[in-house]
Structures are given as structure tokens and as C-alpha cells.
C-alpha positions as CSV (number, residue, x, y, z in Angstrom):
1,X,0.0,0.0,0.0
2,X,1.5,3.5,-0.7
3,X,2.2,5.3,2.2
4,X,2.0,8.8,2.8
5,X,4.9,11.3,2.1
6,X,7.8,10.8,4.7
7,X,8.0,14.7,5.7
8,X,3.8,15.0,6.6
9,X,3.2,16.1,9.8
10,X,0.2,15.3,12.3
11,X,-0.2,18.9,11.8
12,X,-1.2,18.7,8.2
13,X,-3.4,15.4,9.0
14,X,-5.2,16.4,12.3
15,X,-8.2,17.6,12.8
16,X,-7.9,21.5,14.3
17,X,-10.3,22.5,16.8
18,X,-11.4,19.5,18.8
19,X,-14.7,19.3,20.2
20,X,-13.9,20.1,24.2
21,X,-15.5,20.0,27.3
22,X,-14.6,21.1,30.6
23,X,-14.6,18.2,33.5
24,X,-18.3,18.7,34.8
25,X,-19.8,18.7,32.2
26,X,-22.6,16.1,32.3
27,X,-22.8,13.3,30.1
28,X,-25.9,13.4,28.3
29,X,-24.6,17.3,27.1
30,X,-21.5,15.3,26.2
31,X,-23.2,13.0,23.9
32,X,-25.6,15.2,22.0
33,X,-22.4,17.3,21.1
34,X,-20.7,14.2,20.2
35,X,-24.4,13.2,18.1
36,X,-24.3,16.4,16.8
37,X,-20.9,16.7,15.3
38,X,-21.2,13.2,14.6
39,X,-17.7,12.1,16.0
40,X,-16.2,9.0,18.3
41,X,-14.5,11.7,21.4
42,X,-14.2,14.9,23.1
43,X,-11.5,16.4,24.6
44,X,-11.6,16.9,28.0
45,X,-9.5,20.3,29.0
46,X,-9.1,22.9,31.7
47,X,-9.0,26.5,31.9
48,X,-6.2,27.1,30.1
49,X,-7.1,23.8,27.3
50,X,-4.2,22.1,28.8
51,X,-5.4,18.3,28.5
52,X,-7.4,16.9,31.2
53,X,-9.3,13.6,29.9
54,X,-10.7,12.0,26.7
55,X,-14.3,10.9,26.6
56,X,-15.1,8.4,23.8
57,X,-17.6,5.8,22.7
58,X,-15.8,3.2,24.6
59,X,-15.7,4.7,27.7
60,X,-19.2,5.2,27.2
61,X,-19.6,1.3,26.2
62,X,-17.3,-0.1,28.9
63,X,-19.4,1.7,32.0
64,X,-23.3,2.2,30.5
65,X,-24.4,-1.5,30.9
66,X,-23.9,-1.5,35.1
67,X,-24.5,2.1,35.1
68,X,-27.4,3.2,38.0
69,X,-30.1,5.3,36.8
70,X,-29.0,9.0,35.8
71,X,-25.7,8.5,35.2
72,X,-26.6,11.3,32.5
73,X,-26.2,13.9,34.9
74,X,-22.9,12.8,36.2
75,X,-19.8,15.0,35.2
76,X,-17.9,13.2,32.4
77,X,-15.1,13.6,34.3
78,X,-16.2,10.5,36.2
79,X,-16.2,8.4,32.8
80,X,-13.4,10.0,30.7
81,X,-9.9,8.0,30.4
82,X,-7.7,10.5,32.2
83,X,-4.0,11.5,31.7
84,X,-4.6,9.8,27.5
85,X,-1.8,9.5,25.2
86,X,-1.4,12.4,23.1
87,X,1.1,13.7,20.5
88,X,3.0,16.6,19.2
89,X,2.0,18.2,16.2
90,X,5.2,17.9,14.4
91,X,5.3,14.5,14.8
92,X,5.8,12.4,11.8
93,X,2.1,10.9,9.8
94,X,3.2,7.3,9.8
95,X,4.8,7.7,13.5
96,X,1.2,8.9,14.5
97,X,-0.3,5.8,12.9
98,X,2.2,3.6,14.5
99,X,1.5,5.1,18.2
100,X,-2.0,4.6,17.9
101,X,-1.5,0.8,16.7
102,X,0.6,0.0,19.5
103,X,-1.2,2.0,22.2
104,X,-4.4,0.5,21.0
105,X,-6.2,3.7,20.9
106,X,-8.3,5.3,18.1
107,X,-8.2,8.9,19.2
108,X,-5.2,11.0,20.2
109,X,-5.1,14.9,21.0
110,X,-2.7,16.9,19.6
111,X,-1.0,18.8,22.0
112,X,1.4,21.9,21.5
113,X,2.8,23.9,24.7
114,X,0.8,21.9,26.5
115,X,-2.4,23.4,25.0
116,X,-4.9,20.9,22.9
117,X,-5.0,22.2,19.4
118,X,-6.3,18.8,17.6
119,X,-6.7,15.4,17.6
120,X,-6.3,12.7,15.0
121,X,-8.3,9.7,15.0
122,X,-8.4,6.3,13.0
123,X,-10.9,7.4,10.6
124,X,-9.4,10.7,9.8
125,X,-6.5,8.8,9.0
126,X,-8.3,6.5,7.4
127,X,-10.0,9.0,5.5
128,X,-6.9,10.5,4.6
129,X,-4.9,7.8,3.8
130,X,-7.9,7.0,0.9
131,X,-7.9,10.3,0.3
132,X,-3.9,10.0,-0.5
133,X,-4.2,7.1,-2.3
134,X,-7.0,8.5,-4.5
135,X,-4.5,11.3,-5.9
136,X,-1.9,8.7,-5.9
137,X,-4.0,6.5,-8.3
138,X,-5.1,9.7,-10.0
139,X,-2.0,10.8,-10.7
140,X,-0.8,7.3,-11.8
141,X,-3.8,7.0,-14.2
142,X,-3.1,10.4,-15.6
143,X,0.9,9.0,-16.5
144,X,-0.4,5.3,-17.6
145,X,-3.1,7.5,-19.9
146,X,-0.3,9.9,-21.6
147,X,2.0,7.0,-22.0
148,X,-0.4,5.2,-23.4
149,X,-1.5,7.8,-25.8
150,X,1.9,8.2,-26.6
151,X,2.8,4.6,-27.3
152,X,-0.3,4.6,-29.7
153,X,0.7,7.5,-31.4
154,X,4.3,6.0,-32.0
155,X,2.2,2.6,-32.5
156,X,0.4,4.4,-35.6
157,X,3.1,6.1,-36.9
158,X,4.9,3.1,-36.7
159,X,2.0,1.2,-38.7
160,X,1.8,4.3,-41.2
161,X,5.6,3.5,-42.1
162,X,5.1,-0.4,-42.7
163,X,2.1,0.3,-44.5
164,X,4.0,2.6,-47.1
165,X,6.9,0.3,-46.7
166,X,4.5,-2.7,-47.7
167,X,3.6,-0.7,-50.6
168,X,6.4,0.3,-51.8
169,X,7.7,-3.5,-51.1
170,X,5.1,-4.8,-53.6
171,X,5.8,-2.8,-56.3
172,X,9.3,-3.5,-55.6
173,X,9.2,-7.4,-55.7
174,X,6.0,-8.2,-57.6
175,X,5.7,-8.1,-61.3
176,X,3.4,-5.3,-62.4
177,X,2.1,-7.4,-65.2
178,X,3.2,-11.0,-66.8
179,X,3.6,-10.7,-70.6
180,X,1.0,-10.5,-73.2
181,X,0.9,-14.0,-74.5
182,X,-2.2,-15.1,-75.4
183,X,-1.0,-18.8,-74.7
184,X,-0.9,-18.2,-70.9
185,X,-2.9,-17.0,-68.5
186,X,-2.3,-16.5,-64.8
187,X,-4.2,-16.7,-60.8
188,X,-2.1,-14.8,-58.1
189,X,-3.0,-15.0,-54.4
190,X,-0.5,-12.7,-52.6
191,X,-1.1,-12.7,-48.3
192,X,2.1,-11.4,-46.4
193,X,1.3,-12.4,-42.3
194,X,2.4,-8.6,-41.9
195,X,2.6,-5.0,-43.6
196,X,6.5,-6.4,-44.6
197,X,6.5,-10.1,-46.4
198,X,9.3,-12.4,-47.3
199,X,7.3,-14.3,-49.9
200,X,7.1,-13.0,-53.4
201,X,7.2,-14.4,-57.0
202,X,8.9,-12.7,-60.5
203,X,8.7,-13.3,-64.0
204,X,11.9,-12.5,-66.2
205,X,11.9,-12.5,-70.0
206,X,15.8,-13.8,-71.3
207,X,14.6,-14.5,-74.7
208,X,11.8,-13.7,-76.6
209,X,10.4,-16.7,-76.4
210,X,10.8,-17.7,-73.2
211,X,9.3,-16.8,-70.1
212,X,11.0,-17.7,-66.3
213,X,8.5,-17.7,-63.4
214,X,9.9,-17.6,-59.9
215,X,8.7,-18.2,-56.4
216,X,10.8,-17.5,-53.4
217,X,10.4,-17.4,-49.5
218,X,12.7,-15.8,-47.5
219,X,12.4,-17.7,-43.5
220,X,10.6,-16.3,-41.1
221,X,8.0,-13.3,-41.7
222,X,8.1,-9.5,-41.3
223,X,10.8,-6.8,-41.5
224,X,14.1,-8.7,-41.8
225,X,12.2,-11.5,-43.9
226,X,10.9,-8.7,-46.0
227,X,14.5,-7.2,-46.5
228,X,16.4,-10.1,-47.3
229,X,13.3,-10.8,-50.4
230,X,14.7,-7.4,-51.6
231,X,18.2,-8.5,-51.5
232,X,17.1,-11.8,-53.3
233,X,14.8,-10.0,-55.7
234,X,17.9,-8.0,-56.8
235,X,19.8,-11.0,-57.1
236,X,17.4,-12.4,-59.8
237,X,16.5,-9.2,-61.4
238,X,20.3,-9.0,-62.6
239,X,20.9,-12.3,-63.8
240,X,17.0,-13.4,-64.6
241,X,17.6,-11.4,-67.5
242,X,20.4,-12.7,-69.4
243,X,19.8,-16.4,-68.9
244,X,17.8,-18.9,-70.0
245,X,18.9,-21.5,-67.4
246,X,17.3,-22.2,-64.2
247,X,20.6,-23.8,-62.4
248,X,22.4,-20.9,-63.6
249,X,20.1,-18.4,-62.4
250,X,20.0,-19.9,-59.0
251,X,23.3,-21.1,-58.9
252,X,23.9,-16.6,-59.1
253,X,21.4,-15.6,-56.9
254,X,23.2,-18.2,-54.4
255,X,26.5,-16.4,-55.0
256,X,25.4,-12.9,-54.2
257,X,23.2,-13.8,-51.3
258,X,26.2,-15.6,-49.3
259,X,27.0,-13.4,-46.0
260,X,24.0,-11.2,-46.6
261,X,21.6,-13.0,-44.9
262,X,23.1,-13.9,-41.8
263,X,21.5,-16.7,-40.3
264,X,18.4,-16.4,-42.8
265,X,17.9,-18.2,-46.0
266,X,15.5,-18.2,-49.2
267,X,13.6,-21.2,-50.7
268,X,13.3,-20.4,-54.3
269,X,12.1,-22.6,-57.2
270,X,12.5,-21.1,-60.9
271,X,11.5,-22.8,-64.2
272,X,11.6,-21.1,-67.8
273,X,8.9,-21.8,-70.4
274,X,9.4,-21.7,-74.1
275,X,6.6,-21.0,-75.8
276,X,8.0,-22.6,-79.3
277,X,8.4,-26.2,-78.0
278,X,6.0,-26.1,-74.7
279,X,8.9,-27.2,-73.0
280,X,9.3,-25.9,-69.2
281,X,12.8,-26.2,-67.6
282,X,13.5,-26.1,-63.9
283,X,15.7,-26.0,-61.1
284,X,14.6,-25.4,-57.4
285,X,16.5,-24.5,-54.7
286,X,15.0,-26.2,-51.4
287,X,11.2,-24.8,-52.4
288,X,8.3,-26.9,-52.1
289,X,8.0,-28.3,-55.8
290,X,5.3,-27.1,-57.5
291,X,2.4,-29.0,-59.1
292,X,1.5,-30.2,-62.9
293,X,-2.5,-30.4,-63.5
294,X,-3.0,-32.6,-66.6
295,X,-5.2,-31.5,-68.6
296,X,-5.3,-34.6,-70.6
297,X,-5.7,-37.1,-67.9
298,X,-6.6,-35.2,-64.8
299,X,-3.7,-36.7,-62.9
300,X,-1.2,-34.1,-60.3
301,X,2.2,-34.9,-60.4
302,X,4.8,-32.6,-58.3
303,X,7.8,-31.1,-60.4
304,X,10.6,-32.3,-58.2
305,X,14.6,-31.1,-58.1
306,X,17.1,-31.0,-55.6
307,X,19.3,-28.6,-54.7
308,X,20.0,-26.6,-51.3
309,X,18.6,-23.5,-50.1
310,X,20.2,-19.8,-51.1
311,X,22.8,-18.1,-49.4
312,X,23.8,-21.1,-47.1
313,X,26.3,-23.0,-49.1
314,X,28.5,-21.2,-51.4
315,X,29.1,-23.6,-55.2
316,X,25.7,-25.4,-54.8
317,X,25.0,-26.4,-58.0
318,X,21.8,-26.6,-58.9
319,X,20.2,-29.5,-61.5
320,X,18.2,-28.7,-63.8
321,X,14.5,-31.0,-65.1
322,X,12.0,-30.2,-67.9
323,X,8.8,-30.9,-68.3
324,X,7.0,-30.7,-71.9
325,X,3.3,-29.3,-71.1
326,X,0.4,-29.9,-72.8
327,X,-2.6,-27.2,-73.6
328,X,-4.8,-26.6,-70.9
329,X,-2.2,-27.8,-68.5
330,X,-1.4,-26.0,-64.9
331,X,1.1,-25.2,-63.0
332,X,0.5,-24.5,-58.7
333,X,3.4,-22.3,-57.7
334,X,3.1,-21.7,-53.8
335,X,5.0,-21.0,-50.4
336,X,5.3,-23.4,-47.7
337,X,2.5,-20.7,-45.9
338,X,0.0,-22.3,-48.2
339,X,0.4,-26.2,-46.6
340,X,1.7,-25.1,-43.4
341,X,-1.2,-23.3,-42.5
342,X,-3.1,-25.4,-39.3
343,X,-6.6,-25.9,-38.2
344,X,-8.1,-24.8,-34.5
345,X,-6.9,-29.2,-33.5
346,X,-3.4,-28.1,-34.9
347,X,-3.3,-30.1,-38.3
348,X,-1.8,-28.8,-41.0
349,X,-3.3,-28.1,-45.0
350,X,-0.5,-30.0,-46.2
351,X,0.4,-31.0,-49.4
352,X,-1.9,-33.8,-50.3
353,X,-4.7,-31.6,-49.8
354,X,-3.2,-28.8,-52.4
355,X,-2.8,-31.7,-54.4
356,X,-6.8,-33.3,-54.2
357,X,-8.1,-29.7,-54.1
358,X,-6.0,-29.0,-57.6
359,X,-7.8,-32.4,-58.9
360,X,-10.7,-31.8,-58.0
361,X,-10.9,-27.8,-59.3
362,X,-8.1,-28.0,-62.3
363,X,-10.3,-27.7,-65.2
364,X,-11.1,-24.1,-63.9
365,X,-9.6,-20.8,-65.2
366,X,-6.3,-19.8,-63.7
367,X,-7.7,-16.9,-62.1
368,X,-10.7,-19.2,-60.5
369,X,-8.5,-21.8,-60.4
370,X,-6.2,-19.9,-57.5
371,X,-9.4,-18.4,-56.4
372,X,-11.2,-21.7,-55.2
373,X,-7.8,-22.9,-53.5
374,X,-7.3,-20.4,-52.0
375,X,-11.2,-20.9,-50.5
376,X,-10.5,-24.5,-50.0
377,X,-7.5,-24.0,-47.6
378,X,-9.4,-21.3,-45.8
379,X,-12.1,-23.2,-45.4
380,X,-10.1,-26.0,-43.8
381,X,-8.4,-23.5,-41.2
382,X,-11.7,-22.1,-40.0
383,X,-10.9,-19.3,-37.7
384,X,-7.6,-20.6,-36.9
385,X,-5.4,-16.9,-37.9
386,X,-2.4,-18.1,-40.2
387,X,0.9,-18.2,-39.1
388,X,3.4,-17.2,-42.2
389,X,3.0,-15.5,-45.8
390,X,1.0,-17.2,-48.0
391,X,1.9,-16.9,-51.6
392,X,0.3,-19.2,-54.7
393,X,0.5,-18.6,-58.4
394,X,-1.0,-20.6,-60.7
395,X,0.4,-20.8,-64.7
396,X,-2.0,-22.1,-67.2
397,X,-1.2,-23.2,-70.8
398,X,-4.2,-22.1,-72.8
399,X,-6.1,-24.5,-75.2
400,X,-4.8,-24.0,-79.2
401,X,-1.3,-23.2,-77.9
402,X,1.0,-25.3,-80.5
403,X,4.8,-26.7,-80.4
């Protein structure tokens, strides 16, 4: 409990001007002053209000109950506690509280050269100490209330900046638009966890004829997530450019990334499509391979490669595959956000489930097609909040396009 300031005096806390009586007065005058002014004890003084007595409700309860008839009349000075503890006024407030605690007592009169001038009692202690401890709450409730206001209004300036930097972030790492090529059409779902994502996906052009799609996830989520996905964005944008191999395109981005990230890393996956021969070449670099739809058959088969995450080991070489694609074909580029993501028992989306729910919706537009799994995967979370970025692309070879 706070206490009171170690420098107030019983002079600042007492009560000035005590109710007093001389010693014959009778008793039943006594208590209608004390009914009147609605207090616990008068002070019993002499001619010159040097301290006599103290009359209180406990004298009064401690003698009333054998008491002969008209006791009223008698003098109080039969019934007051003579020669009472009292104190000085410049005595010390928590001393004073102390005093009365050890000498039992719930009045004492203030006495100055050895004239009464107060008396402090329990309950204007009591009443003081609240009192005290309402401005002290006050006062506490005024600072929490600025610093609050003050951490909100650093909180939204704060948010402001991410916001922009979000912004500026996307326009930064996503393409603004793929290509015009009538022979492909595309569904992007884009969900950074906060203002600042690590996820994002490019396109690069090294040929005419060729178009390179990449997905990349930087670990971990936020600002330093967010700013190493720059790094590795710039990495690519260099060197995307001027080749038409996957391996080699990683196998650079790797390069420039080493000591950059400190103990971060980026999953990336990159495949080039020529539009001549259909044929789609890729290398990943520790990403979560993407998915084929079929067209033809219906059937989902992952486009797997090996090769180790960027900016960890310096010379990875990275393999490369191909694929030749049919018309009307897809391909599911997405983050580990999309499978990771867990329902309200813990269980994750996982992979199989990307897989059935690209079955079973395959045949739809790219832009649906991303769209309904999107739906799917929330639907299986429920209310669960997600946990990383969530990033899925989806690449569809349009019917009539020819080899």
C-alpha cells in the first residue's frame, strides 16, 4: 500500500479544533455534542485547554451497561480516560499511525505547549490515507493515460511507415504485369502475415520466347524477412535477364546472397517456359516443388529437383529438369504458408490436400483456379489466424497453344 509522504506532519493530517469539554460537564450534554458533530470523542481540557481527559464511545460502552439510573447527569469527568496519550504536532504521519496501533487507541489529542489544538483519529487517518491514495491513483492514471497515448501514437506512426513500406515493397518485388501472350494466362493470391513479407514471385523474359517464373520465400516473416526478399529480388532481377537456365540463375542468386543474410535463408524454385516447344525447364533451390494439373488425364504430379537452399552453401550447384506441357495444362506455384497453415486441432493443410483440391478444381480458369484454393485451404483452417505469408501462383497453358 503506498504510504503517505515521509516529511507530513500530524499537523497537516489532524483535525484543528477538537470538540472540548470542561470536566463537569454532564454526560448526556457530552453525547448530544458528540451526536451532533457526529464524531467517536471529546477532549476533556481545563481552563487554560491544557489536556485533562478524553471521553469516547468506549468509555461510554465499557461503564453504560452496570450504570445506576442518571448517570446522564454525572460530570464526564467521572467516565473520561484520564491523563490519555497524546502527541505533538510535528510528529511524523506514519509515526502517529504507528503510536495509535501499539497503544491500542483510536483517538489522540494533539497537544502543542501543552495546550490541545487537535486530535487525529483512525478514521481521519483512514480517511486520509484514501484520500492519499486516490490522488496517488489519479496521478498514476493520468501518466499510464499519456504514455499510453503516446505509445499509440508512436504505434500508428509506426504502422503508417510499414504500411508505405509494404507498398512500396510490392511494387518492388511483384511483377506489375506477366507478358502479353495469349498462350498463358495467370491466378495470383499474394497474403504477407504482416505490412512487410518475405514471400514474393517474379517473371523475367531472357529470350523472346521464353518466359522464367519464380517463387521465393525468404524464413521467417516481417521486416528482416521482408528485406532479405529485396536482396534476393535483386539478385534475380540481374541475372534473370540474361539467362535462360534455371541452375544458372540460382546457382547466381546463391553467389550474391552468401553473408548477406546472416542466419536467414531463401527457398526459391525457378522454371523457364518456351513458348515454341512447350517445353518448361527447372531447377529449385529447397522450395516446395510445385504442381503439374494434366489436362489430358486429370492426374497431379509434383515437379521435383534438388538442390540446397540460397545463401547457405557457397558452389551449390543446382540440376536442372523439364517438363514438356500440354494445352490446358497448370502449373501450382506456392510457399510453404499455403500447406503449413493449421486448423483450430493443430493439423496442418499440407500437401496432399493442395494436391486433391488442384484435382478436384483443375479444369477451372487460372484466375478461378487460385481463387477456389485459396477458399479451400481457408475453409479447412476455420478461424484458426495463419501463421506465415501465403503466396500461390498458378500458370495455365491455354487450349490452341501449338509446339
Amino acid at each position: 500500500m503506498p504510504q503517505a509522504p515521509p516529511d507530513l506532519t500530524v499537523r497537516q493530517v489532524m483535525q484543528p479544533e477538537p470538540v472540548t469539554v470542561d470536566p463537569a460537564c454532564p454526560l448526556d450534554v457530552v453525547l448530544g455534542l458528540m451526536n451532533l458533530h457526529r464524531i467517536g470523542a471529546v477532549v476533556v481540557v481545563g481552563p487554560a485547554r491544557e489536556l485533562v481527559g478524553i471521553f469516547t464511545e468506549r468509555d461510554l460502552l465499557r461503564r453504560v451497561g452496570t450504570a445506576e439510573p442518571g448517570w446522564q447527569a454525572l460530570p464526564v469527568a467521572d467516565w473520561m480516560t484520564a491523563r490519555p496519550h497524546s502527541i505533538g504536532p510535528e510528529v511524523l504521519w506514519e509515526d502517529a499511525v504507528g503510536m495509535m496501533d501499539r497503544q491500542r487507541v483510536r483517538h489522540l489529542p494533539v497537544v502543542e505547549a501543552n495546550r490541545v489544538i487537535g486530535i487525529v483519529s483512525t478514521r481521519l487517518l483512514m480517511g486520509w490515507r484514501a484520500e492519499h491514495l486516490n490522488r496517488v491513483i489519479a496521478d498514476r492514471t493520468r501518466e499510464l493515460r499519456q504514455s499510453n497515448e503516446q505509445l499509440l501514437s508512436r504505434d500508428a506512426e509506426l504502422t503508417y511507415h510499414l504500411k508505405a513500406a509494404g507498398r512500396f515493397q510490392r511494387r518492388l518485388l511483384l511483377p506489375q504485369a506477366p507478358p502479353d501472350w495469349p498462350e498463358v494466362r495467370w491466378g495470383v493470391h499474394y497474403a504477407p502475415l504482416d505490412h512487410l513479407g518475405g514471400d514474393y514471385y517474379d517473371l523475367a523474359r531472357p529470350t523472346p520466347d521464353q518466359l522464367g517464373v519464380l517463387i521465393a520465400d525468404a524464413s521467417g516473416h516481417g521486416l528482416t524477412a521482408a528485406m532479405v526478399a529485396v536482396l534476393s529480388r535483386i539478385a534475380f532481377a540481374e541475372v534473370g535477364a540474361r539467362s535462360a537456365s534455371p541452375g544458372e540463375v540460382l546457382a547466381e542468386m546463391n553467389a550474391r546472397l552468401q553473408g548477406l543474410t546472416d542466419d536467414r535463408f531463401v527457398t526459391a524454385f525457378y522454371g523457364v517456359l518456351d513458348r515454341r516447344t512447350r517445353t518448361f525447364t527447372y531447377a529449385s533451390a529447397g522450395h516446395p516443388p510445385p504442381y503439374r494439373y494434366a489436362r489430358a488425364t486429370g492426374q497431379v504430379q509434383p515437379l521435383n529437383a534438388q538442390g540446397f537452399l540460397l545463401g547457405i552453401m557457397p558452389g551449390e550447384v543446382y540440376r536442372e529438369r523439364a517438363v514438356t506441357l500440354d494445352p490446358g495444362d497448370r502449373i501450382c506455384f506456392y510457399t510453404d504458408g499455403v500447406v503449413d497453415a493449421r486448423n483450430e486441432i493443430g493439423e496442418a493443410f499440407g500437401p496432399d490436400r493442395l494436391r486433391d483440391a488442384l484435382a478436384a478444381h483443375g479444369r477451372e480458369p487460372a484466375d478461378r483456379l487460385s481463387a477456389r484454393l485459396v477458399a479451400d485451404q481457408l475453409s479447412f483452417t476455420g478461424t484458426y489466424p495463419p501463421a506465415d505469408d501465403v503466396t500461390l501462383v498458378i500458370g495455365e497453358l491455354c487450349e490452341g497453344a501449338s509446339s
